[in-house]
C-alpha positions in Angstrom: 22.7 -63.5 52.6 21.1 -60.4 53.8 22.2 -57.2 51.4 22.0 -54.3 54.0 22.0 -51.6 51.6 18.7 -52.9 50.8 17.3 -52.4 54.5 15.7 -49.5 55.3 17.2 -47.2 57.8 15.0 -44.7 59.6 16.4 -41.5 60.0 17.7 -40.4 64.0 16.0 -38.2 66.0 16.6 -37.7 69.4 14.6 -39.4 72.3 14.8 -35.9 74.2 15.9 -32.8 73.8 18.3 -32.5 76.1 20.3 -34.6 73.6 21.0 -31.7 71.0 21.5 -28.6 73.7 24.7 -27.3 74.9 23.7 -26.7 78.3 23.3 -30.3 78.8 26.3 -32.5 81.3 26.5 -29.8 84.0 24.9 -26.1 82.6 21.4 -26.5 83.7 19.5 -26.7 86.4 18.6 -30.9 85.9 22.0 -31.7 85.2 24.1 -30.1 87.3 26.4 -32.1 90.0 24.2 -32.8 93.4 21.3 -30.4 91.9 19.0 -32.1 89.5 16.1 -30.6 89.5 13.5 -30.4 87.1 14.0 -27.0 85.3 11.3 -24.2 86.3 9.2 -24.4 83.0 9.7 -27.2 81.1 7.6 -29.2 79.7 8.4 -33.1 80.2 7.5 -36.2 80.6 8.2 -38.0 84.1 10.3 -41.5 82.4 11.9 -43.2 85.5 14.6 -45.9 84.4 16.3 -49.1 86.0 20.4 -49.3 85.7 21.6 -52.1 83.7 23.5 -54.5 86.6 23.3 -54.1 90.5 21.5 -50.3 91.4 19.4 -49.3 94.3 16.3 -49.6 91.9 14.5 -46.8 89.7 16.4 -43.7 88.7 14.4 -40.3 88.4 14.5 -39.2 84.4 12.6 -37.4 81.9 12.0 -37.0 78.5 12.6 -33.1 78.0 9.8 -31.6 75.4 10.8 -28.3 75.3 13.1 -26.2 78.3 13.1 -22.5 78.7 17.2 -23.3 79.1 17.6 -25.2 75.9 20.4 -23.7 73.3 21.1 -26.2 70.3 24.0 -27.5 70.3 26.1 -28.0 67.2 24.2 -31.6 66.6 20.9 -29.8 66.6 20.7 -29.6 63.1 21.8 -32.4 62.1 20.0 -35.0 64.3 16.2 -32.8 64.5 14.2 -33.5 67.6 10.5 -34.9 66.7 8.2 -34.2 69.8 5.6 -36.5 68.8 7.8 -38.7 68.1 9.5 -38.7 71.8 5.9 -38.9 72.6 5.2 -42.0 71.5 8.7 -43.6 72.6 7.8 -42.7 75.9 4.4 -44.7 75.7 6.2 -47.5 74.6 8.5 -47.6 77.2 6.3 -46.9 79.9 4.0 -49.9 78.8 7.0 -52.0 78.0 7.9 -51.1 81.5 4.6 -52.2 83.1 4.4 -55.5 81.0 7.5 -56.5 82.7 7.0 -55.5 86.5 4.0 -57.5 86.3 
C-alpha cells in the first residue's frame, strides 16, 4: 500500500499569470465579454487549445508572461508565478500537441 505522505508533492505555481491578478474574468482588455484582445504590451506566448467534448475546433489562448494590466490578486502570494517555469510548460504542450495531430 502506497503511503502518500511519503510522495513528494511539488509546490503550485501558476501556468500563467493571469491566474493570480484581479483584473482577470472581465477587467482587462483579453478577458472582457465579446472583446478579447491581446493586451497592448504584454508579453505572451500564443498557446491555442482544443475544448474537451464537441467544439468548433482550436480556441485562441495564451500563456500571459508579464501584462502592463496585471494587479495581484490576493492568491498572488501564496501560489508565486515561475516564468521559466510557464516557459517550459508551454513547450511541453505545444510538442504534446504536435505529437498528437500527427
Amino acid at each position: 500500500m502506497i503511503n502518500y505522505q511519503d510522495c513528494f508533492v511539488p509546490e503550485y505555481t501558476c501556468s500563467t499569470l493571469c491566474e493570480i491578478c484581479a483584473n482577470a474574468c472581465g477587467h482587462c482588455d483579453w478577458s472582457k465579454k465579446n472583446v478579447q484582445k491581446p493586451v497592448e504590451g504584454w508579453d505572451a506566448i500564443r498557446n491555442d487549445i482544443m475544448p474537451h467534448g464537441k467544439g468548433t475546433g482550436l480556441i485562441e489562448s495564451y500563456v500571459v508572461l508579464d501584462c502592463p494590466e496585471y494587479e495581484p490578486d490576493e492568491y498572488a502570494e501564496r501560489f508565486p508565478f515561475n516564468r521559466e517555469e510557464a516557459i517550459r510548460r508551454v513547450k511541453i504542450r505545444k510538442d504534446y500537441s504536435y505529437r498528437v495531430a500527427r
